[in-house]
N, C-alpha and C positions, 0 to 999 in steps of 0.2 A: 325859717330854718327847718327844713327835715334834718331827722335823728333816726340812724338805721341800722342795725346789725345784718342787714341783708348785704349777704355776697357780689350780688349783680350791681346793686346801686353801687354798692364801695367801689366798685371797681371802675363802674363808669363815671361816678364822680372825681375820681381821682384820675382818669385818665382826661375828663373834660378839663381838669385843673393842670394838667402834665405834670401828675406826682406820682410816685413810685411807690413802693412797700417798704421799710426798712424796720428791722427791729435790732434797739442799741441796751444793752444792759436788761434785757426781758421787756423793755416799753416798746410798744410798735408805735411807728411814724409813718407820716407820709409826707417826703422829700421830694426835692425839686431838683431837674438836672445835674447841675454842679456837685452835689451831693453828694457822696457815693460812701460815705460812711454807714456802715449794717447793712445797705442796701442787702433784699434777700426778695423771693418768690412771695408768693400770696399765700400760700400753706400757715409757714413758722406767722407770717403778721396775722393771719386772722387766729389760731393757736395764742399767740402774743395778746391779741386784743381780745379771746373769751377769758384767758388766765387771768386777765389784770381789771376784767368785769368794765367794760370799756364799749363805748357807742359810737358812730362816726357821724356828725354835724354838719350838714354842707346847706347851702342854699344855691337853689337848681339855676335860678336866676341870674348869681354870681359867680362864676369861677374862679378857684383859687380860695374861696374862703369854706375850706376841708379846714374840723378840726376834730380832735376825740375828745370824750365827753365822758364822766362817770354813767353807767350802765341805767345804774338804778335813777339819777337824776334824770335820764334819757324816757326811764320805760313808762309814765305814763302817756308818752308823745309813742310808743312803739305801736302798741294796739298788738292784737294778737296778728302775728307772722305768720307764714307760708310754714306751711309742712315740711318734712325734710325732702322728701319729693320734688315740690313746688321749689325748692330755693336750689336742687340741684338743677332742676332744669334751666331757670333763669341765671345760676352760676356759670351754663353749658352756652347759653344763649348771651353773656356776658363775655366768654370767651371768644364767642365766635365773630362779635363786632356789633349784635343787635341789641338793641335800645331795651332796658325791661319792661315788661309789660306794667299795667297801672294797678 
């Protein structure tokens, strides 16, 4: 299982699962098709998942098994992250369709 507060992974784990962003009541999720309750952009769920101190759980292997995670139960698997720099660019490079770098 990876455990990540990085922007590019979430996004590409979540699009490798075909699940979306939604946040219901201040909790962000991540939803499947049919769905469409809170569905919202990727702004308010990542805002949603620092507020509520929150990590995303995915195994790269499996798709579909995205889950959120308490932060702090998360961060000794985080290890020190990318700069704010580094995670915008891979956020830029998540957008644009390309795989994050390792």
């Amino acid at each position: 299982m990876r455990t990540t507060v990085d922007r590019g992974e979430i996004i590409h784990a979540a699009g490798r699962s075909r699940l979306s962003p939604a946040v219901r009541d201040g909790t962000p999720l991540l939803v499947g098709h049919g769905d469409v309750s809170g569905r919202c952009g990727w702004e308010p769920f990542f805002r949603a998942l620092s507020a509520r101190h929150l990590a995303v759980a995915f195994d790269p292997e499996a798709p579909g098994d995205v889950r959120l995670v308490p932060r702090a139960e998360a961060e000794p698997h985080l290890g020190h992250g990318p700069g704010p720099l580094e995670e915008a660019r891979r956020f830029l490079a998540a957008l644009r369709g390309k795989p994050p770098s390792a």
